[in-house]
C-alpha positions as a LaTeX table, in Angstrom:
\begin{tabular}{lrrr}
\hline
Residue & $x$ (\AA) & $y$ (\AA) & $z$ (\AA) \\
\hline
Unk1 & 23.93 & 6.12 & $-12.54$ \\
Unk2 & 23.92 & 9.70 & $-13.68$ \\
Unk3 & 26.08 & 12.41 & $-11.98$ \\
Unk4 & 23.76 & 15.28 & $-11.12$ \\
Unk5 & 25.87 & 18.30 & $-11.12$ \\
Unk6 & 25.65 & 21.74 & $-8.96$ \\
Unk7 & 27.33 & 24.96 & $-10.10$ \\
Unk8 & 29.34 & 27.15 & $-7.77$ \\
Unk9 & 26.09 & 28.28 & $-6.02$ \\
Unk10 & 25.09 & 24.81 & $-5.52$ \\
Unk11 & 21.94 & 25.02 & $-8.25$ \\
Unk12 & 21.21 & 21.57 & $-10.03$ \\
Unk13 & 21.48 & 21.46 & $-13.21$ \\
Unk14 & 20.75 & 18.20 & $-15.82$ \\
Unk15 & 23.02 & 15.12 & $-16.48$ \\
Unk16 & 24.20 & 15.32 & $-20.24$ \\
Unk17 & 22.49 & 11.88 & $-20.99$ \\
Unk18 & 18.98 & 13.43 & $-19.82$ \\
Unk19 & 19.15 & 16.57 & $-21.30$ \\
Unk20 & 19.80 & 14.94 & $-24.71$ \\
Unk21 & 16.26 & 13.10 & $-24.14$ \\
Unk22 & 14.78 & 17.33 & $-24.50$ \\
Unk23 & 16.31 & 18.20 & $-26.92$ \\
Unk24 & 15.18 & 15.51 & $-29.83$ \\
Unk25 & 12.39 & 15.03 & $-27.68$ \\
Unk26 & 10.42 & 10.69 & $-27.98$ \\
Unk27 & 10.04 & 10.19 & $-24.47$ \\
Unk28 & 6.33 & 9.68 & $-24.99$ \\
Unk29 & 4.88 & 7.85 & $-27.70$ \\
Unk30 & 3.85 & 10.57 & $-30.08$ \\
Unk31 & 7.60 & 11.20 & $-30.88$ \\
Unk32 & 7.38 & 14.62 & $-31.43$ \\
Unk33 & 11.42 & 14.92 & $-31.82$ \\
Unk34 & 11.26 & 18.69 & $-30.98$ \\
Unk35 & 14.02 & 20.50 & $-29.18$ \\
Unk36 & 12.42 & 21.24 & $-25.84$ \\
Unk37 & 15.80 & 22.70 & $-24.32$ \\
Unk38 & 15.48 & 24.94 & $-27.48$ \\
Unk39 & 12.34 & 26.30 & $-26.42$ \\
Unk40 & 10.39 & 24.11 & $-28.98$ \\
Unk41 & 7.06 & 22.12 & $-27.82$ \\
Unk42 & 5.32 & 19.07 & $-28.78$ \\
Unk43 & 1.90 & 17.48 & $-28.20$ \\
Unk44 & 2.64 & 17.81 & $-24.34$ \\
Unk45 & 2.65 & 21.66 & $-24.90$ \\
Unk46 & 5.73 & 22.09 & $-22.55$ \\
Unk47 & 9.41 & 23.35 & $-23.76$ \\
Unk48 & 12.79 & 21.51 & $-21.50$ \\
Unk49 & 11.35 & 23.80 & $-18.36$ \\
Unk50 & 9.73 & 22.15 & $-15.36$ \\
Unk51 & 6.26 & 23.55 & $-15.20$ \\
Unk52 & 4.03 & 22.75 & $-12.13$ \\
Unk53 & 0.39 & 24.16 & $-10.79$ \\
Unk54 & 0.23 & 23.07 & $-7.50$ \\
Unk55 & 1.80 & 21.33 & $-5.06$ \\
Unk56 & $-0.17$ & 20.34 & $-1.76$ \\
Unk57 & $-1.97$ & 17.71 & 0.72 \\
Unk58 & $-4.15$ & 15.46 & $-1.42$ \\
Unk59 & $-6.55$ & 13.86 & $-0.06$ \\
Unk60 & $-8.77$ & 12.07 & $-2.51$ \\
Unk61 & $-6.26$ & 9.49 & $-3.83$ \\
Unk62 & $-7.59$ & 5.79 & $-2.71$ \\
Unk63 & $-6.83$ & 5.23 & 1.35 \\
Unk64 & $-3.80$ & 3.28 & 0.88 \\
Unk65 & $-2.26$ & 6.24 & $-0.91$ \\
Unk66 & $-3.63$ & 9.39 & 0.54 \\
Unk67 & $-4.11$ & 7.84 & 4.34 \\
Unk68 & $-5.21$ & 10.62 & 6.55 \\
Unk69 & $-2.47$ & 13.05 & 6.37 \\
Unk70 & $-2.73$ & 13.33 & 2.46 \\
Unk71 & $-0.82$ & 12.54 & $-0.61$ \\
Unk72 & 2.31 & 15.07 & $-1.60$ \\
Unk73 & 0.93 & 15.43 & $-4.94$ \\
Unk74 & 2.64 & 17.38 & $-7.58$ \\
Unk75 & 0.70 & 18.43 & $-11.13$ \\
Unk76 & 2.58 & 18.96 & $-13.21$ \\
Unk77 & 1.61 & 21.26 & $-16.36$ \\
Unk78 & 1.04 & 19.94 & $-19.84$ \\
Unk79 & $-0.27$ & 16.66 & $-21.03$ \\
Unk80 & 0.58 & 13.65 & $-23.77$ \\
Unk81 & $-2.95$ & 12.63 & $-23.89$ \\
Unk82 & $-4.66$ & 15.41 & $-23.44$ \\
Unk83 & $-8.48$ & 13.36 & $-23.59$ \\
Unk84 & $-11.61$ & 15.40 & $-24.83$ \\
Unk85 & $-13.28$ & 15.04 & $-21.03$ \\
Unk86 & $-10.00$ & 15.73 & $-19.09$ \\
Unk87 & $-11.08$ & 16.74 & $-15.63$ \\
Unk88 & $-7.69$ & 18.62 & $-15.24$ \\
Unk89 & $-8.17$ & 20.20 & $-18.30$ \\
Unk90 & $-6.47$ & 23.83 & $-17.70$ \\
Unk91 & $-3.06$ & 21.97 & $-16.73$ \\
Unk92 & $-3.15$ & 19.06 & $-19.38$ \\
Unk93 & $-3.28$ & 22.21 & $-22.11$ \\
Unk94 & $-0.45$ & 24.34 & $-20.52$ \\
Unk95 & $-3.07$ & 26.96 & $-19.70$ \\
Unk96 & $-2.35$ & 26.95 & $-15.81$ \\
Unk97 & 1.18 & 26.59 & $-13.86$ \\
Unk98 & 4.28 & 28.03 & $-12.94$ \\
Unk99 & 7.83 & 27.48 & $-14.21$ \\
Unk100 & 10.60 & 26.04 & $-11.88$ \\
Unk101 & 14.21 & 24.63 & $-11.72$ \\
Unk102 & 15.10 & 21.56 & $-10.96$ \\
Unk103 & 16.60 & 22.67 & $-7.55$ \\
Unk104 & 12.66 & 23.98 & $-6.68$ \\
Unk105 & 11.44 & 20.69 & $-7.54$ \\
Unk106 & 13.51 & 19.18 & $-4.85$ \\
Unk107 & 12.94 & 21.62 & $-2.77$ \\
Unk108 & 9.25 & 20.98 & $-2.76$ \\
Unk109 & 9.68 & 17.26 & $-2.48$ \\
Unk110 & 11.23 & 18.03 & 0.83 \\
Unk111 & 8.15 & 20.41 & 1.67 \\
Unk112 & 5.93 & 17.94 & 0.97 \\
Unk113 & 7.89 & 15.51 & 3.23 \\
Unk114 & 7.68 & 17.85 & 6.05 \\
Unk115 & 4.28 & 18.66 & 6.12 \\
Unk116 & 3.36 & 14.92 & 6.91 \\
Unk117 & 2.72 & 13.40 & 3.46 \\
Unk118 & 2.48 & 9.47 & 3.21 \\
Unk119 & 4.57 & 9.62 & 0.27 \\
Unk120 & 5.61 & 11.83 & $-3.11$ \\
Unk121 & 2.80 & 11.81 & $-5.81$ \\
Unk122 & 4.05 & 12.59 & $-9.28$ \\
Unk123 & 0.80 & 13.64 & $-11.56$ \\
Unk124 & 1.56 & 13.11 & $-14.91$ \\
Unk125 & 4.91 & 13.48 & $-15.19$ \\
Unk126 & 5.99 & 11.65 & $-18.32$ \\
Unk127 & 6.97 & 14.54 & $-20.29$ \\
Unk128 & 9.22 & 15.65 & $-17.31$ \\
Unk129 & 10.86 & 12.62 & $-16.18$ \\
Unk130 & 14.33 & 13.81 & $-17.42$ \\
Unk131 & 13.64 & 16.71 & $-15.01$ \\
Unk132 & 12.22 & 14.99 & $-11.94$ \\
Unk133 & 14.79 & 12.04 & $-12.31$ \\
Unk134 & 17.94 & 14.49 & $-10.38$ \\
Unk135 & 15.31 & 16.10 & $-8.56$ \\
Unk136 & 14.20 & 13.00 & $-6.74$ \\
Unk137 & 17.49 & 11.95 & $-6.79$ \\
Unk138 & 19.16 & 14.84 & $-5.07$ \\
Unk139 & 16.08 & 14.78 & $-2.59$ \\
Unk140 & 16.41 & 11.59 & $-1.77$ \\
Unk141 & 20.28 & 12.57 & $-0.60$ \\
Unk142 & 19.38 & 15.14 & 1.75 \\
Unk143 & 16.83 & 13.33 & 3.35 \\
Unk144 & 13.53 & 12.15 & 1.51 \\
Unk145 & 12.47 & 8.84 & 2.68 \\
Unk146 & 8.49 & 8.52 & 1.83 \\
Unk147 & 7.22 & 6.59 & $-1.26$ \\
Unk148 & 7.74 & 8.17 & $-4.28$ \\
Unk149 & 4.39 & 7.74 & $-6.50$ \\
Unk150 & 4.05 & 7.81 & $-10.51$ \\
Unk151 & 0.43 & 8.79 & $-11.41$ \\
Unk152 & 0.01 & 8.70 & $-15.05$ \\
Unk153 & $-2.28$ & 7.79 & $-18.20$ \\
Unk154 & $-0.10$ & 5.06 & $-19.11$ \\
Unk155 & 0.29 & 6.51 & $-22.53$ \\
Unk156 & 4.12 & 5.60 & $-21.71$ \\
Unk157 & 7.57 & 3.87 & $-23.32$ \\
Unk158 & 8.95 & 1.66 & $-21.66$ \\
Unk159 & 12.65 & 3.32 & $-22.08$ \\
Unk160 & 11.14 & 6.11 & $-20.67$ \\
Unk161 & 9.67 & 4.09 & $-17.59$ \\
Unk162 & 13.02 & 2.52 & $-16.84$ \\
Unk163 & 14.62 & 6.09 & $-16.19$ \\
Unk164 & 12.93 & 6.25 & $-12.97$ \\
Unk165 & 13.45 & 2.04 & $-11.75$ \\
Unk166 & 14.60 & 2.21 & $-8.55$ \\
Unk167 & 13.51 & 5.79 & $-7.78$ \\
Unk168 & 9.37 & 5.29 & $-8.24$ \\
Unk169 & 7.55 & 2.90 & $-5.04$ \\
Unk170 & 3.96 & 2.63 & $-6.19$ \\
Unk171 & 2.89 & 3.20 & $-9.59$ \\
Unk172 & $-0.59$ & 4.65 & $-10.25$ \\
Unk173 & $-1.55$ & 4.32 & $-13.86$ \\
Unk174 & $-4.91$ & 4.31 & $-15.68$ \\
Unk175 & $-5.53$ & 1.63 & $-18.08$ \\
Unk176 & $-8.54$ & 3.80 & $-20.02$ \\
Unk177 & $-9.82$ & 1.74 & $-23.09$ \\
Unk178 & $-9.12$ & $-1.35$ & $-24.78$ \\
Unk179 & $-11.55$ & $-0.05$ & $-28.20$ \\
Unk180 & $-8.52$ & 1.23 & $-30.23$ \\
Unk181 & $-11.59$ & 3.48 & $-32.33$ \\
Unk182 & $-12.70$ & 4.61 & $-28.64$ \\
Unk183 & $-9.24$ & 5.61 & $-27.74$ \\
Unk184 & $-8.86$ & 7.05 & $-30.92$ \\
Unk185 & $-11.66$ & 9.25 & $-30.88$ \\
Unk186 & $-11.21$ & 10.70 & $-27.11$ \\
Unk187 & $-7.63$ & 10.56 & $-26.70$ \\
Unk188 & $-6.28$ & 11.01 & $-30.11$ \\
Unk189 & $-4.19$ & 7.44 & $-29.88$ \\
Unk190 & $-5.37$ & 4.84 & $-31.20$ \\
Unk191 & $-2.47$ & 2.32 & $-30.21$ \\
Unk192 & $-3.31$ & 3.24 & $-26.60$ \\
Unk193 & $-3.91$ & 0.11 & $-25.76$ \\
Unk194 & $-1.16$ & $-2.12$ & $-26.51$ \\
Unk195 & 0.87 & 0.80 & $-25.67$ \\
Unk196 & $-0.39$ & 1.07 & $-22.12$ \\
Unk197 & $-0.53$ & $-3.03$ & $-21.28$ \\
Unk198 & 3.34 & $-3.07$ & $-22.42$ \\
Unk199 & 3.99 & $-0.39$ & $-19.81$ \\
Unk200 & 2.00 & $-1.58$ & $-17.02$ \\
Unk201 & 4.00 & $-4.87$ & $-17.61$ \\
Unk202 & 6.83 & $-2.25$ & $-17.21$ \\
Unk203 & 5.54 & $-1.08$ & $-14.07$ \\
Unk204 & 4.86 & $-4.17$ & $-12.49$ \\
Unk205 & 8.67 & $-5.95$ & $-13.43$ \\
Unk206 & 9.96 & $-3.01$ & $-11.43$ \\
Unk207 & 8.28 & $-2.73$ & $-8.14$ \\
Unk208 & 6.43 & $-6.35$ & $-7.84$ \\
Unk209 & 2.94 & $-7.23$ & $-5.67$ \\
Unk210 & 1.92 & $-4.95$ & $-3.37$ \\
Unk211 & 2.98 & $-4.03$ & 0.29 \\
Unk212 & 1.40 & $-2.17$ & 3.13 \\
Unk213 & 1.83 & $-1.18$ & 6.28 \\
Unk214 & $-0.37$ & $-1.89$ & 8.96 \\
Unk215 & $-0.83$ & 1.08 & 11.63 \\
Unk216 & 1.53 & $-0.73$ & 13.70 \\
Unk217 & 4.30 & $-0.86$ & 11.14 \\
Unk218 & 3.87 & $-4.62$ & 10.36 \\
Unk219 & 4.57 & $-4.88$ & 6.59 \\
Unk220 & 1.61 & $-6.92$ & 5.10 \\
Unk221 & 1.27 & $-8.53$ & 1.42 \\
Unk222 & $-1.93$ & $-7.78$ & 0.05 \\
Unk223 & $-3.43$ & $-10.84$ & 0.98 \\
Unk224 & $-2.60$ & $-10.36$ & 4.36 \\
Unk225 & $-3.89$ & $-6.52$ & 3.94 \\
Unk226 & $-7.20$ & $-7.84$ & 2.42 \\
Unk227 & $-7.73$ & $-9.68$ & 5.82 \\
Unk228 & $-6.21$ & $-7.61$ & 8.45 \\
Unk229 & $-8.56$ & $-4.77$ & 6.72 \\
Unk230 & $-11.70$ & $-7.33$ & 7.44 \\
Unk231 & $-10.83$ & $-7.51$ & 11.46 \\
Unk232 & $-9.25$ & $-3.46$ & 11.98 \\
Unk233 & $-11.41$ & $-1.03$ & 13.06 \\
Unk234 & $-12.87$ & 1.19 & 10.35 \\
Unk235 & $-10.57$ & 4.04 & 11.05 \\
Unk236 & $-7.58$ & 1.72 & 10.80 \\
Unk237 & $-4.89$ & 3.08 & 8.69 \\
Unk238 & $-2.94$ & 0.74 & 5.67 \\
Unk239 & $-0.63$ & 2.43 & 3.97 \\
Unk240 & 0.52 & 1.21 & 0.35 \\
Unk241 & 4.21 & 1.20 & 0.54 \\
Unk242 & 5.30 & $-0.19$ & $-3.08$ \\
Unk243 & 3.03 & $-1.95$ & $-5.96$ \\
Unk244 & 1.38 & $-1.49$ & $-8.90$ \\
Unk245 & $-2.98$ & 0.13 & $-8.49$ \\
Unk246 & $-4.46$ & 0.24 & $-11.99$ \\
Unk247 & $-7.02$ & 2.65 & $-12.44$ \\
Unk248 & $-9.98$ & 2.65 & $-14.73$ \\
Unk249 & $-12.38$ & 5.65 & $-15.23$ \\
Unk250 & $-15.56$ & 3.68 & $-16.28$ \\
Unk251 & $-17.15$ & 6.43 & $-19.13$ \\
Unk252 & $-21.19$ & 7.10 & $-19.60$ \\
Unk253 & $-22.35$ & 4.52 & $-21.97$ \\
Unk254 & $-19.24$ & 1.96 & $-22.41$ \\
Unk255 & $-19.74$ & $-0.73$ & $-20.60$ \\
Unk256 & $-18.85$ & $-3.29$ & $-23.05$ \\
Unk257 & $-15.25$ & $-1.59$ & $-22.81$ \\
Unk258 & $-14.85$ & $-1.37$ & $-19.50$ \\
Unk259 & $-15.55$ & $-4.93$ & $-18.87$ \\
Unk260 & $-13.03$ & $-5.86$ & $-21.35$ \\
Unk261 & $-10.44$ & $-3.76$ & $-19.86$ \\
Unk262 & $-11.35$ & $-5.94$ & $-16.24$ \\
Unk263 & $-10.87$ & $-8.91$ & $-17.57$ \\
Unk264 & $-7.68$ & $-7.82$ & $-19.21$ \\
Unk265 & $-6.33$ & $-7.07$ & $-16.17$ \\
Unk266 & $-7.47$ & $-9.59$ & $-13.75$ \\
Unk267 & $-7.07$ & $-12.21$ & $-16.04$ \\
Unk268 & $-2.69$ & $-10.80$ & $-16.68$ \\
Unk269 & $-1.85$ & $-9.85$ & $-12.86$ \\
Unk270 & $-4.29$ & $-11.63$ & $-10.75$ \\
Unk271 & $-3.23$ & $-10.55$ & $-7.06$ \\
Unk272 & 0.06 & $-9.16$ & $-8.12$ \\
Unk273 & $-1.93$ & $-6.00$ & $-8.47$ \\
Unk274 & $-4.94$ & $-3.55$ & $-6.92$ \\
Unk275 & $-7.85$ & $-2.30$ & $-9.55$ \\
Unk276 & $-9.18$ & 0.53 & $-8.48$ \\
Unk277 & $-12.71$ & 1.09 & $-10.62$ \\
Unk278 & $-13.41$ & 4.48 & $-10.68$ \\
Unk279 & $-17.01$ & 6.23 & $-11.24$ \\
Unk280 & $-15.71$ & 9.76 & $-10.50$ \\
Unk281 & $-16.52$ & 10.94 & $-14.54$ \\
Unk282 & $-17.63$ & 14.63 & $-14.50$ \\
Unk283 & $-18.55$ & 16.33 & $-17.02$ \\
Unk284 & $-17.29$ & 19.82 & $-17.41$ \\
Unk285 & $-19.33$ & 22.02 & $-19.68$ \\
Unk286 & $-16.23$ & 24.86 & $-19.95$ \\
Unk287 & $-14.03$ & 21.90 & $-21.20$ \\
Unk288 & $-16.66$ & 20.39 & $-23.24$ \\
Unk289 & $-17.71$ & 23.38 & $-25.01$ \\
Unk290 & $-13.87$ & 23.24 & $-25.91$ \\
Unk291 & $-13.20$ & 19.67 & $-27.51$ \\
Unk292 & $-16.41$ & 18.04 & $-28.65$ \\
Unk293 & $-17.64$ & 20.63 & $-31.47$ \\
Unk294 & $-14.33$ & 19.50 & $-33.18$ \\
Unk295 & $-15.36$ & 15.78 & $-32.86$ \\
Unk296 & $-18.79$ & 15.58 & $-33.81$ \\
Unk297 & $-18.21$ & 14.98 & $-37.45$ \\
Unk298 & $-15.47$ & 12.82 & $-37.25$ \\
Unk299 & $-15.88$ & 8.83 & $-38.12$ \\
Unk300 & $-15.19$ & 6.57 & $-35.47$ \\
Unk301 & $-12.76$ & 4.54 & $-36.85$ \\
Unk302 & $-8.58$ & 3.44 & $-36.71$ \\
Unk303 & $-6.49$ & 1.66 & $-38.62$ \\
Unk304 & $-7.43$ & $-1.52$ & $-39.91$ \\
Unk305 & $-4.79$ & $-3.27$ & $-37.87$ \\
Unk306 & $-5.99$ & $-1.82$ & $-34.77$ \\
Unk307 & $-9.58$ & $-1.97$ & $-35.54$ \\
Unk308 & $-8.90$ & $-5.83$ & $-35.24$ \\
Unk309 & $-8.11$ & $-5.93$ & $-31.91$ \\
Unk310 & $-11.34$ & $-4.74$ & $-30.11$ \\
Unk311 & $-14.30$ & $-7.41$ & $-30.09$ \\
Unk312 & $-16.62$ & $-4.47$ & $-29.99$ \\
Unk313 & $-16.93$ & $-0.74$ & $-30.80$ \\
Unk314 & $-19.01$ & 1.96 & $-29.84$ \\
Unk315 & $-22.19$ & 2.26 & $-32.40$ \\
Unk316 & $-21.12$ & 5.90 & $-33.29$ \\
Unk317 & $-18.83$ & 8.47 & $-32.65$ \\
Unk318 & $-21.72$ & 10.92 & $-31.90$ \\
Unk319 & $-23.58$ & 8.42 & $-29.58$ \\
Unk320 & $-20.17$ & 8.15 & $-27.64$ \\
Unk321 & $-19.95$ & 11.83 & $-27.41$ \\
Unk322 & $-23.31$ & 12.78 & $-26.61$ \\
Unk323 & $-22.55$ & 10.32 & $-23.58$ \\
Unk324 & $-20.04$ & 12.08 & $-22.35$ \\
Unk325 & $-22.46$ & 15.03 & $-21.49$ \\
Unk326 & $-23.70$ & 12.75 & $-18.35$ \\
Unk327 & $-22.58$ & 11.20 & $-15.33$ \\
Unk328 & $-22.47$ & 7.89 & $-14.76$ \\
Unk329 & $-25.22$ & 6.05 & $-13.69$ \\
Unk330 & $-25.28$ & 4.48 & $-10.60$ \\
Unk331 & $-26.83$ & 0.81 & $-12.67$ \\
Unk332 & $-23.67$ & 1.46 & $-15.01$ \\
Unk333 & $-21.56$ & 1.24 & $-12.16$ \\
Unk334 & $-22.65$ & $-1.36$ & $-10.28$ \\
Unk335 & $-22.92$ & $-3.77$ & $-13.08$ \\
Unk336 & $-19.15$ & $-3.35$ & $-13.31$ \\
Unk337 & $-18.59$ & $-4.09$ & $-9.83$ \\
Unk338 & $-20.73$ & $-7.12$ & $-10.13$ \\
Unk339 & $-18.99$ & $-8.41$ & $-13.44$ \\
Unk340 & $-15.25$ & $-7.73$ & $-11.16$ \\
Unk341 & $-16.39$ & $-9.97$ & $-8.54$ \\
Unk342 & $-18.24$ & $-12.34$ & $-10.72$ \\
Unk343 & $-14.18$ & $-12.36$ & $-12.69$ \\
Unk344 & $-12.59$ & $-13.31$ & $-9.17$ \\
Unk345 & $-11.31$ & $-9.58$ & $-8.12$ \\
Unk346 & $-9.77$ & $-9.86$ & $-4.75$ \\
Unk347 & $-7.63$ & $-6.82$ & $-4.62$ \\
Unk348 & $-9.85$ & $-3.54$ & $-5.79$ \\
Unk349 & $-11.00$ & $-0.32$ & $-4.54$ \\
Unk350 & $-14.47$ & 1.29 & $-5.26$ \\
Unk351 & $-16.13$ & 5.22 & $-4.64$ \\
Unk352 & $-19.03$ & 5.91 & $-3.58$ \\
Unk353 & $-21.08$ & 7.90 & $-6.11$ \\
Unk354 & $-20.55$ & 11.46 & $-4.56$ \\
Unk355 & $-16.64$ & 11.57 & $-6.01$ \\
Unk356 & $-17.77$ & 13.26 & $-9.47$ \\
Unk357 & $-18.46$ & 16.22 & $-8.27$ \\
Unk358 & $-15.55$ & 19.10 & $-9.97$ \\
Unk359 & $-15.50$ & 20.13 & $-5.43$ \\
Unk360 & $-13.48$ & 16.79 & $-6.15$ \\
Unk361 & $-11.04$ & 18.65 & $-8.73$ \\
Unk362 & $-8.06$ & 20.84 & $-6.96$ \\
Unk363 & $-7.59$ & 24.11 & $-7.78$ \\
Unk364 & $-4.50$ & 24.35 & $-9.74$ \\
Unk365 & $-3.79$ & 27.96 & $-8.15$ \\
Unk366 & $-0.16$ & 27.52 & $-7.78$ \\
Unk367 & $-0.40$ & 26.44 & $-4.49$ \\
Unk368 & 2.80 & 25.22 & $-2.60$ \\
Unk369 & 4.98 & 26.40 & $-5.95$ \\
\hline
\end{tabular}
């Protein structure tokens, strides 16, 4: 374990062995090597200081995670995906937030804490985890005792996920294509894929199936949860206290995609995990405007050894974008809930069709900074 150090006024500053990861910066997989303690920046858009737009109560998290008191959440500025449709778009491109130290961080972890939240909710953090690794750390010393979340793309190394084993509860990721072209074309990574199932795998080794608690403290496995959840009143309160809840964002138009991405998962973790299916897509003309006039002309296509990998593609890269211009339909969505149960899902979480709506999208205002 690293030593997290405090000068004479008691200020945290960074272990040696993670400041080293900023300044020849590969923590994500688009190995920038910049020197971020040098003030350089990579494809995440952020330099070796913690950047952060808001830090509040979040309520629109699946129950389990925000509860009724609300999810600490933290966003975190900058991005290593940065997709064409992100619905966080001003953070993701550095465009909104404020800088902080380390000491802040922990600080507002404490905050957080004290104004009731079921549990610290880290929004993408990979490019920070150096950073947030002595902040949670030195929390955790004076005091912090809910469940630390990590809510990310999954665009993640595995060397970087192991930094924060032991420290992270529940892990949040998305697992957002399996069309290497598709991820290609929205995300600008076309080995998303493989990249994201190897850390998911990651995610899972380190904090195993699922636990809850039930509102009278009773800690339940998810099968157990699944049930008591059938017989408690609809008010009734589980909380997810460690596990793995895999997100998907089901996308106008790619069905075929999403359906392979279900049965990736629920045939590779069964029960160990939760699938959340999301239908919460909005499309943001301010952030559109933005990214797709640079896409239109370009060919859908990857590298022949990834183009191998996906049974089917999209027909075109303009059809795919011109799709993004809608919501998702509510047929679109329910056939994927019928092909999960058809699969066997037992452990999953749906919305109902109001959640894409941008009302749904906090303002990144600085809030709690």
């Amino acid at each position: 374990m690293e030593t997290i150090k405090q000068d004479n006024s008691g200020t945290l500053s960074l272990p040696e062995n993670l400041e080293k990861l900023l300044t020849d910066c590969t923590l994500c997989p688009r190995n920038c090597h910049v020197n971020r303690m040098a003030g350089q920046i990579g494809y995440c858009l952020q330099t070796g200081t913690l950047r952060a737009a808001r830090a509040a109560l979040h309520y629109w998290e699946e129950p389990c995670i925000s509860g009724t008191a609300g999810s600490g959440a933290v966003f975190f500025g900058g991005c290593s995906m940065r997709c064409v449709f992100c619905q966080n778009h001003d953070i993701a491109a550095g465009e909104a937030g404020r800088e902080i130290s380390v000491e802040r961080l922990k600080e507002i972890f404490l905050e957080l804490q004290e104004k009731g939240a079921n549990n610290i909710n880290l929004v993408t953090p990979t490019h920070f985890v150096p950073l947030i690794v002595p902040a949670l750390r030195a929390a955790k010393r004076e005091g912090l005792r809910i469940p630390i979340v990590y809510n990310t793309s999954s665009y993640e190394k595995v060397s970087t996920l192991q930094l924060l084993d032991g420290l992270v509860d529940i892990y949040l990721p998305d697992l957002k294509y399996e069309s290497a072209e598709l991820s290609g074309l929205l995300s600008n990574a076309p080995d998303y894929f493989e990249t994201a199932a190897a850390a998911i795998a990651e995610m899972v080794r380190q904090v195993g199936e699922p636990v809850f608690a039930a509102p009278d403290g009773t800690q339940l496995l998810a099968a157990q949860m699944n049930d008591a959840c059938e017989e408690a009143d609809e008010d009734a309160e589980f909380l997810m206290k460690k596990g793995v809840i895999v997100r998907h964002l089901a996308l106008p138009g790619q069905e075929a995609d999403s359906k392979r991405v279900l049965s990736y998962l629920l045939k590779t973790y069964g029960e160990r995990i939760y699938i959340s299916l999301m239908n919460q897509y909005t499309p943001i003309p301010s952030v559109l405007e933005k990214t797709l006039p640079k896409l239109t002309q370009k060919k859908l296509a990857a590298p022949e050894p990834l183009r191998e990998k996906s049974a089917a593609q999209p027909e075109s890269a303009q059809a795919c974008l011109t799709g993004l211009q809608r919501r998702l339909t509510e047929d679109e969505y329910e056939a994927l809930i019928d092909f999960a149960i058809e699969n066997g899902i037992e452990n999953g979480f749906i919305q109902d069709q109001e959640t894409a709506q941008e009302s749904f999208i906090p303002a990144f205002d600085g809030e709690g900074i």
